[in-house]
C-alpha positions in Angstrom: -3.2 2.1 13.8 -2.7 -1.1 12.2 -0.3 -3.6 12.9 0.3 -7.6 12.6 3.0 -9.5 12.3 4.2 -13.2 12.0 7.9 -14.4 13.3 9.3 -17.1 10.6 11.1 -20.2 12.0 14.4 -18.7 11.2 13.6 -15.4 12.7 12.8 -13.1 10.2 9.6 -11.0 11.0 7.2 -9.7 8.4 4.5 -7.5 8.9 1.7 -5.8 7.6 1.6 -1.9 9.2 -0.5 1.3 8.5 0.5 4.4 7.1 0.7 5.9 10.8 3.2 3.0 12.0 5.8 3.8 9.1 5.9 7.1 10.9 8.0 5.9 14.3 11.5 4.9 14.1 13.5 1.8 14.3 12.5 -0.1 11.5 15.8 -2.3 9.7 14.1 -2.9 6.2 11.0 -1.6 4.5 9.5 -3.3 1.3 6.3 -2.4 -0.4 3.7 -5.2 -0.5 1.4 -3.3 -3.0 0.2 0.1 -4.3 -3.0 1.5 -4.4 -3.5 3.0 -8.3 -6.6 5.4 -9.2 -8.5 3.0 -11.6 -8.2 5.6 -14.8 -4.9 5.3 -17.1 -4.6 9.2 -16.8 -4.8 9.7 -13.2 -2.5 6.3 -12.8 -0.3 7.9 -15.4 -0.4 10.8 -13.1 0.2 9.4 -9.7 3.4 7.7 -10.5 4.8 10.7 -12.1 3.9 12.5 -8.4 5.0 9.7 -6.2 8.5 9.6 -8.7 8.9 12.9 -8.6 8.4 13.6 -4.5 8.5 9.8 -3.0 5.6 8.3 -0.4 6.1 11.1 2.4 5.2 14.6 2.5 2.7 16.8 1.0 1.8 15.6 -2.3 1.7 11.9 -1.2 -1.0 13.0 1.1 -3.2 15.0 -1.2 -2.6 11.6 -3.7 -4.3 9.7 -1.0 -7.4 11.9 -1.2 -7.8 11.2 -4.8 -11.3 10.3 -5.3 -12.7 7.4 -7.8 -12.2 3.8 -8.2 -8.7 2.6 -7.1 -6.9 -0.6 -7.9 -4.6 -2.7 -5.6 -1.1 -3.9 -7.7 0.3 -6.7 -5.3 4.1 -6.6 -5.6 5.1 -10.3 -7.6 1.1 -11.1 -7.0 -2.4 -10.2 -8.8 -4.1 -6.8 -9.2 -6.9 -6.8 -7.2 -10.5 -4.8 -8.3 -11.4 -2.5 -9.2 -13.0 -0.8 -5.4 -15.2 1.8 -5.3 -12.4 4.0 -3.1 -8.9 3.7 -1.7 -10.5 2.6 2.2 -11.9 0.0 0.2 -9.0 -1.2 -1.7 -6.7 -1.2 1.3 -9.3 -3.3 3.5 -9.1 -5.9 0.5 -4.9 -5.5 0.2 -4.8 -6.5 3.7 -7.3 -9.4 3.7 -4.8 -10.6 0.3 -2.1 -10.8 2.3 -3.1 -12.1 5.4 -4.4 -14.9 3.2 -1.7 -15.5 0.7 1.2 -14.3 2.2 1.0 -15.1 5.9 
């Protein structure tokens, strides 16, 4: 389980959590930081369709997650970062992004 966080002088907390700590309750607001894309146009094409169609939970999200090949990370009003070699990959780089630029 990942977790770290950083309390702003006027109180706000942001954090950067793992899949597994969406999962418990009692968070006030969730934003996205980035998404992880498969690196081909098809399979992108294909993944946002999926995710649009049945959201980040469930299922179908999970078997996108297994998705084999190269992988891309699109940082939300930032850069695209890549392309990695897999999505462990890509989300060890998101992180390391984030804690440098946006922490």
């Amino acid at each position: 389980m990942l977790l770290r966080l950083v309390v702003k002088e006027d109180g706000t907390i942001e954090q950067i959590v793992s899949e597994e700590m969406l999962k418990l309750d009692g968070a006030e607001t969730v934003r996205r930081a980035s998404n992880v894309l498969p690196l081909g146009i098809p399979k992108r094409v294909a993944f946002k369709a999926l995710r649009r169609v049945f959201g980040d939970k469930g299922r179908v999200s999970a078997w996108t997650r297994r998705w084999r090949g190269p992988q891309i990370v699109e940082i939300i009003d930032g850069p695209t970062l890549g392309p990695f070699h897999s999505r462990t990959e890509a989300l060890v780089r998101e992180v390391l992004w984030l804690e440098n630029n946006r922490f």
